[in-house]
C-alpha positions as CSV (number, residue, x, y, z in Angstrom):
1,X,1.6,-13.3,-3.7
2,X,4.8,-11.3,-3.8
3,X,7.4,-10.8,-0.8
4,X,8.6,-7.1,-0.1
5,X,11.1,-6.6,2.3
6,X,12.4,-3.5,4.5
7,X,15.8,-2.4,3.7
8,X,16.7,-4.5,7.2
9,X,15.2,-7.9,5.9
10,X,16.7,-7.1,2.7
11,X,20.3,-7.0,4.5
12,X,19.8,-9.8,6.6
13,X,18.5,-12.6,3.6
14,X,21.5,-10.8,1.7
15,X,23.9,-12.1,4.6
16,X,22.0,-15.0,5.0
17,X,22.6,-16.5,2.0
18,X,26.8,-15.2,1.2
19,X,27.5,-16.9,4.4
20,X,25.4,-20.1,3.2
21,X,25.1,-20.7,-0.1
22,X,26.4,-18.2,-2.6
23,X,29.5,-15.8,-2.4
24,X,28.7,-11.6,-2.5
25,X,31.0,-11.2,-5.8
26,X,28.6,-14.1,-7.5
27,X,25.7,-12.5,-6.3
28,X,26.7,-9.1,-7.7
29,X,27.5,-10.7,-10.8
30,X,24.4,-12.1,-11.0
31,X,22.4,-8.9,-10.3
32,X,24.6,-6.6,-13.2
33,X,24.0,-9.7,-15.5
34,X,20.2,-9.4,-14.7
35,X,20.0,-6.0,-14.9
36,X,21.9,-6.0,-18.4
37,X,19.7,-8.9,-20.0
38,X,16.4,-6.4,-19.2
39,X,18.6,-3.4,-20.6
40,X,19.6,-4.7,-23.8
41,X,16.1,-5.4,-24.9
42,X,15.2,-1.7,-23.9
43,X,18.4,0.5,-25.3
44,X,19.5,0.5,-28.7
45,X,23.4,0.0,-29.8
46,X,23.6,3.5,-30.6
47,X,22.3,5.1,-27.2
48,X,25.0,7.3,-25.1
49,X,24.3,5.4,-22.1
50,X,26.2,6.9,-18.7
51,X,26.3,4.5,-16.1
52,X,27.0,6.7,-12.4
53,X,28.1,4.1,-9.2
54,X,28.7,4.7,-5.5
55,X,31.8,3.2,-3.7
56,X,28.9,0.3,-2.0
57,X,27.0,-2.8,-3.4
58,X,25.1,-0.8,-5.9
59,X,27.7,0.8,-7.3
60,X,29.1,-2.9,-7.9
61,X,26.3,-3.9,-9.4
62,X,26.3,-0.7,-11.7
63,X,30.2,-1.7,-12.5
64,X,29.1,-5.5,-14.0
65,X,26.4,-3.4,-15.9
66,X,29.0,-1.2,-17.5
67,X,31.2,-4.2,-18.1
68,X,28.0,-6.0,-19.9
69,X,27.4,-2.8,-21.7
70,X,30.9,-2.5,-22.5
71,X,31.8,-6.0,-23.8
72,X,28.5,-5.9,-26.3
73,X,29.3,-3.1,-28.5
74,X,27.5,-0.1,-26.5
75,X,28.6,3.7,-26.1
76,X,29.2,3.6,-22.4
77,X,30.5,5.6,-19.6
78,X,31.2,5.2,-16.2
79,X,31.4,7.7,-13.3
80,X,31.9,6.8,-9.7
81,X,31.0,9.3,-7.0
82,X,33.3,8.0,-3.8
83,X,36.9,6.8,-4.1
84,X,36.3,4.5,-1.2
85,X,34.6,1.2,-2.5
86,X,33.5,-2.0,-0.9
87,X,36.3,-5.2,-1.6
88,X,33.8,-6.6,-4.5
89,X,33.0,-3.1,-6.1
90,X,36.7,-2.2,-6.2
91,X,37.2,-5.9,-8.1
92,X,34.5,-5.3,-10.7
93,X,35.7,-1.4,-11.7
94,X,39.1,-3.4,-12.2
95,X,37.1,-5.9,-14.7
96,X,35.8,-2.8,-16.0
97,X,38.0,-2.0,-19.3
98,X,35.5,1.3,-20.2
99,X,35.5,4.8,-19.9
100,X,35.6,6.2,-16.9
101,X,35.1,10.3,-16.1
102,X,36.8,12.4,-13.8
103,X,34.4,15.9,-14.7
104,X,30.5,14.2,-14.6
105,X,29.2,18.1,-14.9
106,X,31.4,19.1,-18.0
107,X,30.6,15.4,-19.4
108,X,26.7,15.8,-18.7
109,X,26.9,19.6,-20.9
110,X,29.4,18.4,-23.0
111,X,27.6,15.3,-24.3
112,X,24.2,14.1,-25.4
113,X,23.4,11.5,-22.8
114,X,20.5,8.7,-24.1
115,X,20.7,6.7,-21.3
116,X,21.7,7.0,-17.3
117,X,22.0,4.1,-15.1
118,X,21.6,5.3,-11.7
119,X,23.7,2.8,-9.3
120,X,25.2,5.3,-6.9
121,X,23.0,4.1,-3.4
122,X,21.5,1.0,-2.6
123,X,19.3,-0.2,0.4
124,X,21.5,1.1,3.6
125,X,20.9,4.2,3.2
126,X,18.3,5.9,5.7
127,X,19.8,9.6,6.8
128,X,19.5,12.9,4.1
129,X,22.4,12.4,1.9
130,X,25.5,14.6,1.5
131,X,24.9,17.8,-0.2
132,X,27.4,16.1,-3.8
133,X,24.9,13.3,-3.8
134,X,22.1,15.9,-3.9
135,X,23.8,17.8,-6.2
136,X,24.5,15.1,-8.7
137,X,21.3,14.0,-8.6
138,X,19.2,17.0,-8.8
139,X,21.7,17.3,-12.2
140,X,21.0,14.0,-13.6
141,X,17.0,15.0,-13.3
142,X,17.3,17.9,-15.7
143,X,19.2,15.7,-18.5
144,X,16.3,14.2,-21.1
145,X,17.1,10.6,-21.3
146,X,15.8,7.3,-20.7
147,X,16.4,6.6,-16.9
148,X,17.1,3.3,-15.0
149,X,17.4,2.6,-11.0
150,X,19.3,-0.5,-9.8
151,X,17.6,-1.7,-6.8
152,X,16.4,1.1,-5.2
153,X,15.8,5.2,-6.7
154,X,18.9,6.9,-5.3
155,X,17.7,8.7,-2.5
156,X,14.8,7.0,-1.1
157,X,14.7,5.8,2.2
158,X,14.4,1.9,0.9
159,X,12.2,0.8,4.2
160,X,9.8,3.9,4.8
161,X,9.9,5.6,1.0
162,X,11.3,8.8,2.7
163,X,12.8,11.0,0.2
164,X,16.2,11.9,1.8
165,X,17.1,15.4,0.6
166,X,16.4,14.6,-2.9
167,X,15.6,11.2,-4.7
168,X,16.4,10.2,-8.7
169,X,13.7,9.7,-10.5
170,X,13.5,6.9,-13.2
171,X,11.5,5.6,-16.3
172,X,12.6,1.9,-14.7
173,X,13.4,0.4,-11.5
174,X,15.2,-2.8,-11.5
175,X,15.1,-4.2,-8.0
176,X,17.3,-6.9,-7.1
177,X,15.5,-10.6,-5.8
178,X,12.9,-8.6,-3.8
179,X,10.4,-5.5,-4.1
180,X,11.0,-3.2,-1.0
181,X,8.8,-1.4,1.0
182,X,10.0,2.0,-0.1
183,X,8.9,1.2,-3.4
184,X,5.6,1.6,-2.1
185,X,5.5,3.5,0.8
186,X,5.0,7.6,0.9
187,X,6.9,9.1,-1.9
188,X,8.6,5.6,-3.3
189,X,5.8,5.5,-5.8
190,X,6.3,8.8,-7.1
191,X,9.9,8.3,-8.3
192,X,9.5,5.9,-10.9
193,X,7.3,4.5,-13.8
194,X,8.0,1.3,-13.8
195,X,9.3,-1.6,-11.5
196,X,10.8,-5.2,-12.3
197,X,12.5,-7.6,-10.2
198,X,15.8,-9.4,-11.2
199,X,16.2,-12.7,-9.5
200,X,20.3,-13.7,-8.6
201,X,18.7,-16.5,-5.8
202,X,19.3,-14.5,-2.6
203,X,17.2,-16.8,-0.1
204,X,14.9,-15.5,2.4
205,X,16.2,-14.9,5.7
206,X,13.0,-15.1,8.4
207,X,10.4,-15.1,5.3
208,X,7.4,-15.2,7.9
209,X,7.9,-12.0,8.8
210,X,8.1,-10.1,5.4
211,X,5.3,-8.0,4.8
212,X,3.4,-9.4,1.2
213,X,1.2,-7.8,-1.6
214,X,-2.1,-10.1,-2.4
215,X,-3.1,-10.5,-6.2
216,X,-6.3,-11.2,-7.5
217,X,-5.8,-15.0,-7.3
218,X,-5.2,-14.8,-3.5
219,X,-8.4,-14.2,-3.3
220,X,-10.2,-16.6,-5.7
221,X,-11.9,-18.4,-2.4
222,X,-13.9,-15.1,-1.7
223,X,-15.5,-15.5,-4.5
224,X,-16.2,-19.0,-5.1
225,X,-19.1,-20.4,-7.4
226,X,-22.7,-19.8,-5.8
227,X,-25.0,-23.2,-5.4
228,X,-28.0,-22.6,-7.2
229,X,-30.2,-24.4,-4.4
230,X,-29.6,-21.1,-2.2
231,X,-31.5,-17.5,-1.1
232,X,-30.3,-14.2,0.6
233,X,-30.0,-15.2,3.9
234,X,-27.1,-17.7,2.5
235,X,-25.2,-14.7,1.8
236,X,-25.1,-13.3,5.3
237,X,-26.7,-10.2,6.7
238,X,-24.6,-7.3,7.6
239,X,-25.4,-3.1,9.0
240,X,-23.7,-0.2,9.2
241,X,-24.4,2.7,11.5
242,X,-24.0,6.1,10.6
243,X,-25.1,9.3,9.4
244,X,-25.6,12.7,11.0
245,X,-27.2,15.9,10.1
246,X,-24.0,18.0,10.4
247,X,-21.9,15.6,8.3
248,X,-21.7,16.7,4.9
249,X,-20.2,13.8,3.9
250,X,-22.7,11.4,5.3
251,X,-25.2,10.6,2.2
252,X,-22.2,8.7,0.8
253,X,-23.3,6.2,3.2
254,X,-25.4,4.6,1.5
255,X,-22.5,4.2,-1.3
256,X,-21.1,1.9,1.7
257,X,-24.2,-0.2,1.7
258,X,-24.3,-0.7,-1.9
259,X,-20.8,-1.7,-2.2
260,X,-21.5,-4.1,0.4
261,X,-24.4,-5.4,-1.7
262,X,-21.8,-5.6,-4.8
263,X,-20.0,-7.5,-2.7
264,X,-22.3,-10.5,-2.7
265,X,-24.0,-10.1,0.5
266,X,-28.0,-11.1,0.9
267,X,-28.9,-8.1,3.1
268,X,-28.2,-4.6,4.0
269,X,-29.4,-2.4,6.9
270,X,-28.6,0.6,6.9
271,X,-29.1,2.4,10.4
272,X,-29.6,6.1,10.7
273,X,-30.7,8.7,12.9
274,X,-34.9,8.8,12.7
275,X,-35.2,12.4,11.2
276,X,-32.8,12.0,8.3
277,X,-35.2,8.7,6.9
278,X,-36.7,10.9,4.1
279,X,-32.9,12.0,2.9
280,X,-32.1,7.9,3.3
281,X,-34.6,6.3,2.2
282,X,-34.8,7.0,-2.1
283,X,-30.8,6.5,-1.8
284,X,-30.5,3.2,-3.0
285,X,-34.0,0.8,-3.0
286,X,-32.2,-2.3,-2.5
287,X,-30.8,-1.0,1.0
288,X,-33.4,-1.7,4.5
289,X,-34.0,0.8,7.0
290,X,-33.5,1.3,10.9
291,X,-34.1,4.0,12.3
292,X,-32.2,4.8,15.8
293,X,-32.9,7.6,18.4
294,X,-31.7,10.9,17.3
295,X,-31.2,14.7,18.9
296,X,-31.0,16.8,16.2
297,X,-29.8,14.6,13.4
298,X,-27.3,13.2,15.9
299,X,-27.5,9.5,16.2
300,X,-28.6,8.4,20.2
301,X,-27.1,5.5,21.7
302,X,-30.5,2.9,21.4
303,X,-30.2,-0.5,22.9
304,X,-33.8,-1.6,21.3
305,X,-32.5,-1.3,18.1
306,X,-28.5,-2.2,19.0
307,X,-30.0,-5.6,20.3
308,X,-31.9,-6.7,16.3
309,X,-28.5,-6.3,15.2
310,X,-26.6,-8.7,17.1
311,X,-27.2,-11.5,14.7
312,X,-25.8,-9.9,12.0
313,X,-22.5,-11.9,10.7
314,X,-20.8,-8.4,10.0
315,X,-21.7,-4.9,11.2
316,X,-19.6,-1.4,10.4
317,X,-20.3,2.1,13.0
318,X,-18.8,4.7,11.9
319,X,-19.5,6.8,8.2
320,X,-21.0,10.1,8.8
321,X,-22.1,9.9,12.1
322,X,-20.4,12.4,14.2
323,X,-18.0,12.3,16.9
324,X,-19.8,12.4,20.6
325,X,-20.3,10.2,23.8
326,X,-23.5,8.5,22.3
327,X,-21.3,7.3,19.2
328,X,-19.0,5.8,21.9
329,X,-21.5,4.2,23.8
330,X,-22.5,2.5,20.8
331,X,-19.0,1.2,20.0
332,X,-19.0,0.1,23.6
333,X,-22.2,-1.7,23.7
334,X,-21.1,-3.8,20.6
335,X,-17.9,-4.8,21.9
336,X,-19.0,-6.6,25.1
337,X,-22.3,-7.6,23.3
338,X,-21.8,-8.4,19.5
339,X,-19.6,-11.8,18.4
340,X,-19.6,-11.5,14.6
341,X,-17.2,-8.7,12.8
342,X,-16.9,-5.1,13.7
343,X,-15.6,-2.6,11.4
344,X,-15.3,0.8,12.7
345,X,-14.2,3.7,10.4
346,X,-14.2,7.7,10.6
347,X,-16.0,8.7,13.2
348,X,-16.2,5.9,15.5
349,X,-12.4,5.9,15.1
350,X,-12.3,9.5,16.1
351,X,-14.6,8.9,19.3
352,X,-12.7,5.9,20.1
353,X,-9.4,8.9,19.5
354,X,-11.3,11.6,22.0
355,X,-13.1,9.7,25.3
356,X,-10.7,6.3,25.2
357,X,-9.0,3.4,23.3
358,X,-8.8,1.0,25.7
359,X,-12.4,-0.1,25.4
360,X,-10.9,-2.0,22.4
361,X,-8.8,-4.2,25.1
362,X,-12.1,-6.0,26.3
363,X,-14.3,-7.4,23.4
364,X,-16.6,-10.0,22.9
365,X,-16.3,-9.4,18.9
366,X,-14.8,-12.7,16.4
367,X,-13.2,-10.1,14.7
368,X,-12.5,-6.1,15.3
369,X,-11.0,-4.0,11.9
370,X,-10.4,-0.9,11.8
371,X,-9.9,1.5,8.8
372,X,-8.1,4.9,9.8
373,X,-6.8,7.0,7.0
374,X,-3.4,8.5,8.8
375,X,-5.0,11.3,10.4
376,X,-7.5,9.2,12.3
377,X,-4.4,6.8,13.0
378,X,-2.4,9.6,14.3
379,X,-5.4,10.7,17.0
380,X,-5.8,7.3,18.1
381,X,-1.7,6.4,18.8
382,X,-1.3,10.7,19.9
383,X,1.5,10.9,17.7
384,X,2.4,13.1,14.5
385,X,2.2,12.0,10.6
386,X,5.3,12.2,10.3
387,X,6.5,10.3,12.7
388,X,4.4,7.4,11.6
389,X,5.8,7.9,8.4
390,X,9.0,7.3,9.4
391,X,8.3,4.1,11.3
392,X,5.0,2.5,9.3
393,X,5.1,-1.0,10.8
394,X,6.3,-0.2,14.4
395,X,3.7,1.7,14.9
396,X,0.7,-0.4,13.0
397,X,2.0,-3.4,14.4
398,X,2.4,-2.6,18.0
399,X,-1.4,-1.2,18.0
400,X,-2.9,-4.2,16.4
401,X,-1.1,-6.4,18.5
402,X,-1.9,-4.4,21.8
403,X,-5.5,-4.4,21.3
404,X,-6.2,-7.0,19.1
405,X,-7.4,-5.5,16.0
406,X,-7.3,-5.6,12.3
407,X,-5.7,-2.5,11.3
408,X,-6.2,-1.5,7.7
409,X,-3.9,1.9,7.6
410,X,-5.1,3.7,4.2
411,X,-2.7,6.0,2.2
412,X,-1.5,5.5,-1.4
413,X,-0.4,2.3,-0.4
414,X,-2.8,0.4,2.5
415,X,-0.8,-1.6,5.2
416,X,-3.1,-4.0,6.5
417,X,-2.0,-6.4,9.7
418,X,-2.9,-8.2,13.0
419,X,0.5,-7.3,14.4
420,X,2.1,-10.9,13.2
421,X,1.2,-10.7,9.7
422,X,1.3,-7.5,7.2
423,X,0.0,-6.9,3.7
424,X,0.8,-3.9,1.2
425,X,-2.3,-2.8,-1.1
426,X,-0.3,-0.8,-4.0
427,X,-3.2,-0.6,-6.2
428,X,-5.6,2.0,-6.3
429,X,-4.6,6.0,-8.2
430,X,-4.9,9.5,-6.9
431,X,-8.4,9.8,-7.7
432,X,-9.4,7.9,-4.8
433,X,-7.7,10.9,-2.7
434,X,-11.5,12.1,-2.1
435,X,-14.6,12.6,0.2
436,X,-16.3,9.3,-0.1
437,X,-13.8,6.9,-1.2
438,X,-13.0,5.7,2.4
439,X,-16.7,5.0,2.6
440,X,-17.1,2.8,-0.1
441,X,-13.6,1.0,1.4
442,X,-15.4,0.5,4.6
443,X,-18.4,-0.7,2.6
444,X,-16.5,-3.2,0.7
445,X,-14.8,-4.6,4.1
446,X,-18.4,-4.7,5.8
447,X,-19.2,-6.9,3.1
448,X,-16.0,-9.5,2.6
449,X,-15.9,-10.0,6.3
450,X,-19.5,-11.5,7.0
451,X,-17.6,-14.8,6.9
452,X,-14.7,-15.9,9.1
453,X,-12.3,-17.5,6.9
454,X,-9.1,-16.1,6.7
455,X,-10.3,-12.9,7.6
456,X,-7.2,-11.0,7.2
457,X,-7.2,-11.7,3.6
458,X,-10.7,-10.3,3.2
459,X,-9.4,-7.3,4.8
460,X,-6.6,-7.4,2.4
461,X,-9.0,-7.9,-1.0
462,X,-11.2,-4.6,0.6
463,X,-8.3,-2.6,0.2
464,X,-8.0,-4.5,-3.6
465,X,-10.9,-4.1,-4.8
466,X,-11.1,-0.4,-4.1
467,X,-7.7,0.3,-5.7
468,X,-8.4,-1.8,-8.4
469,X,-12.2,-0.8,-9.1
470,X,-10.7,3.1,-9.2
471,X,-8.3,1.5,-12.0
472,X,-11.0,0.5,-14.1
473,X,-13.4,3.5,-13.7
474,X,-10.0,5.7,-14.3
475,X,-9.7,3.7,-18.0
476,X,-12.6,6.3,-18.8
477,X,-13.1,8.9,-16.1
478,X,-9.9,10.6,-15.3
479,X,-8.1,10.9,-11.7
480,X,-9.5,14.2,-11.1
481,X,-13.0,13.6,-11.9
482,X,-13.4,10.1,-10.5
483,X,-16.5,10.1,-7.7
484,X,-16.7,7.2,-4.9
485,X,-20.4,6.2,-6.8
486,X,-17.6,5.5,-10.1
487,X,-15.8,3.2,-7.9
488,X,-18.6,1.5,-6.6
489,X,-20.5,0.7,-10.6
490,X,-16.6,-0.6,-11.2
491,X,-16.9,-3.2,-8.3
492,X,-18.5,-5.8,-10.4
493,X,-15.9,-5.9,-13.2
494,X,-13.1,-6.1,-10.6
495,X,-14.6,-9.3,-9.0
496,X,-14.8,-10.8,-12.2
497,X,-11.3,-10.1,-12.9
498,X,-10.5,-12.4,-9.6
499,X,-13.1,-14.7,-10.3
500,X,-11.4,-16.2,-13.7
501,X,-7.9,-15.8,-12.4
């Protein structure tokens, strides 16, 4: 398990610990010390490395680096942006006995520059930058070198992962004590290759609230040795409800029952409207069949056959099946009837979006998740994308919290909370950015949560095992050709990677 803060908690467990246990100038020490141990296995003695600091903390931090640099024998300049500098930054440019340039845009086509060190902006920064920061940056993108971000990529909104105006873009990101949200979040991911994190022992300030990322041996009890004295109905028996004549998307479906199957579970019922059976059935053999009520390939709200399910330990409404009033009624029934765990995706979130939320308030469910990609999330809270984007886990949280959900907010990095606690999924590649890969997600979820125990986690390892199962099949299949069936035959092989963690 890893800790990654917003640029706020960051700031706070950074004040935290000056005032208690370690002064700022140590701790910036520290962190260009860090930073320079990683370099100087990277660069070589006779690189042209250009180190370019702001007037804050970063720029401090870029100042020791220089100074390391300096003192071991390396080609290195230094350029700072601002002429106003923090107490600490102006007493490590004083320790710094290296070149220094007035002209960085006759330097930069002057010189043949190996290496840049970007240090100009740290974690405080949230607004567009001033048009020389943009300027200088969008310049030090065109030079050919090897480049490194201290902390945070200049530019980048270091909570949300905003680009503000324009963003540096590195080979290697050194983040100090902590990973940060906006590494993650919308574009963070995009502006670097590679990420480490140098540890100077800033303590956590409030540690139960930072959000976390899960690693395969978080989730080692999921998937703990089988007894052999056992059968199927050990293994829990689960459903989901969906399909629809008018949903092209709906034979994927049964790609949500088989990943549910890969998943360990002893039985799978698939649930479909009467008239598409024939389409259903030669799918996947291993899957059962119940067949609901239907008007013209449109799933009818069916108490007969709602009632056999409500047994089940997990069941999931929602993948191909339409958005209408019966599909509501459905969701409806199951919350004031059904007490195992509900997962509703796609198009029961969209008729939850059109005829009413607050049915979600009144539930008789253990457990309620819910998977919207942002679209769906942004019909069921009536705001925009991008404000969401701006504001992640105000928004998330305060929705879970309201109506006592799991929220599992997909995008190329998965939030996943009950309002108190939050995980980041940061696995996963652009190939899953297509039809049918949030139905084998909501397949894998339907599957880890038909058992109880810590079932935020098993929401958490859904979002996992999708992002890391699209890893694998990726190894062979590239991101453009990758299908949701690929990401289901690579479920197996993922398991097993937990499994002997």
């Amino acid at each position: 398990m890893r800790y990654v803060l917003t640029s706020e908690q960051m700031q706070e467990s950074d004040a935290y610990t000056i005032k208690n246990f370690t002064s700022s100038i140590e701790l910036m020490e520290r962190a260009g010390k860090g930073c320079f141990e990683v370099l100087n296995e990277k660069i070589k003695k006779n690189d042209k490395i250009l180190v370019v600091c702001g007037g804050g903390g970063n720029g401090g931090d870029g100042l020791v680096i220089a100074r390391y640099l300096f003192e071991n024998g390396y080609d290195v300049s230094t350029y700072l942006i601002s002429s106003h500098l923090k107490n600490e930054t102006e007493i490590n440019l004083n320790r710094y006995k290296g070149k220094i340039i007035d002209n960085i845009y006759s330097f930069l086509d002057s010189e043949k520059i190996t290496v840049i060190i970007d240090a100009l902006l740290g974690v405080g920064v949230n607004s567009r930058l001033k048009d020389n920061y943009i300027e200088l940056i969008n310049k030090l993108n065109e030079v050919n070198a090897y480049k490194v971000s201290i902390d945070i990529n200049s530019g980048i909104d270091a909570t949300s992962g905003l680009i503000l105006g324009t963003a540096f873009k590195s080979d290697l990101t050194l983040t100090i004590q902590y990973l940060k949200t906006g590494h993650f979040l919308n574009d963070g991911k995009d502006v670097y290759n590679d990420i480490k994190t140098i540890e100077i022992g800033i303590k956590p300030a409030k540690p139960q609230y930072f959000s976390k990322i899960l690693e395969k041996n978080d989730f080692k009890f999921i998937f703990e040795k089988r007894k052999e004295n056992t059968n199927k109905g050990d293994y829990g028996r689960v459903a989901l409800i969906g399909g629809s004549k008018l949903t092209p998307g709906a034979l994927y479906m049964s790609d949500s029952a088989l990943a549910s199957l890969r998943c360990g579970v002893g039985y799978c019922t698939v649930c479909i409207p009467s008239s598409l059976y024939d389409i259903y059935a030669l799918k996947n053999p291993e899957n059962i069949y119940l067949c609901f009520n239907d008007k013209d390939g449109q799933i009818q709200f069916d108490k007969e056959k709602l009632d056999k399910l409500l047994h089940y330990s997990s069941l999931l409404v929602g993948p191909g099946i339409g958005v209408s009033e019966e599909v509501y009624k459905i969701i409806s029934y199951l919350l004031n009837n059904y007490k195992g765990n509900l997962v509703l995706d796609a198009d029961a979130l969209n008729s939850l979006a059109r005829y009413g939320v607050e049915i979600l308030k009144n539930k008789v469910c253990k457990n309620v998740i819910l998977t919207p990609h942002l679209k769906e999330f942004s019909r069921l809270i009536n705001k925009e994308i991008s404000e969401i984007k701006e504001k992640y886990f105000s928004f998330v949280g305060f929705f879970a919290k309201t109506y006592s959900v799991i929220l599992n907010l997909k995008s190329n990095t998965s939030i996943i909370t009950d309002g108190n606690e939050f995980y980041l999924n940061v696995n996963g590649n652009a190939g899953l950015a297509k039809g049918g890969s949030g139905d084998v997600l909501s397949g894998i979820t339907l599957g880890l949560v038909n058992k109880d125990d810590e079932i935020i986690k098993r929401v958490a390892c859904s979002a996992y095992l999708l992002g890391r199962s699209a890893e694998l099949a990726t190894q062979k299949i590239n991101e453009y050709s990758l299908l949701a069936r690929d990401v289901v035959e690579k479920i197996p092989e993922a398991i097993n990677e937990i499994i002997a963690s």
